[in-house]
Residue, then its C-alpha position, 0 to 999 in steps of 0.5 A: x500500500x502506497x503512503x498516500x493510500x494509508x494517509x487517506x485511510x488514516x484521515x477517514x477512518x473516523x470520519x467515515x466510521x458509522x455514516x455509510x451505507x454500503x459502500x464507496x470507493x475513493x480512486x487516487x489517480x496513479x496511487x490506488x484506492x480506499x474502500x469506505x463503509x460503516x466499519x470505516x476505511x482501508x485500502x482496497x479495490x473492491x466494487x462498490x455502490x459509488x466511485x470518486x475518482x480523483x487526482x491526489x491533489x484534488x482529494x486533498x483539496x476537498x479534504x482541507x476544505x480549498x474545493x467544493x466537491x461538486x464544484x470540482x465534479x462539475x468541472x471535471x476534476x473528480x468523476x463519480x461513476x454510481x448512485x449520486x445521492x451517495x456520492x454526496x453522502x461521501x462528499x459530506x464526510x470528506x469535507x466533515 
């Protein structure tokens, strides 16, 4: 597992703890990806009900709060592939 992959597991193992339902995956462009559900989060690459797929620095800017996620789907710069509204849910506990 790349650093960059455990340092998103360590930021969202709490946020992500017991807020959602089934399952999100988070695609870290050239890094890997990170499975959240209720149990929290960890590395892996399984299917899920929504996937974000983004660039690291893009990731990390929604993180800190310097990019609003649906500004930066709009744009282009993160792509969702699956259910919307859970898409929302994962982009509440990002920047929660």
């Amino acid at each position: 597992m790349s650093e960059v992959v455990q340092a998103y597991v360590d930021a969202l193992q709490a946020k992500a703890q017991g807020q959602i339902r089934g399952t999100a995956k988070l695609v870290i462009a050239g890094e890997g990806s990170v499975m959240l559900d209720e149990s929290g989060a960890r590395a892996g690459d399984a299917d899920a009900d929504v996937v974000l797929i983004a660039s690291d620095a893009i990731f990390r800017d929604i993180l800190s709060g310097d990019q609003n996620p649906v500004m930066a789907y709009m744009s282009g710069k993160l792509k969702v592939e699956g259910n919307a509204q859970r898409a929302l849910k994962v982009s509440s506990i990002l920047t929660g």
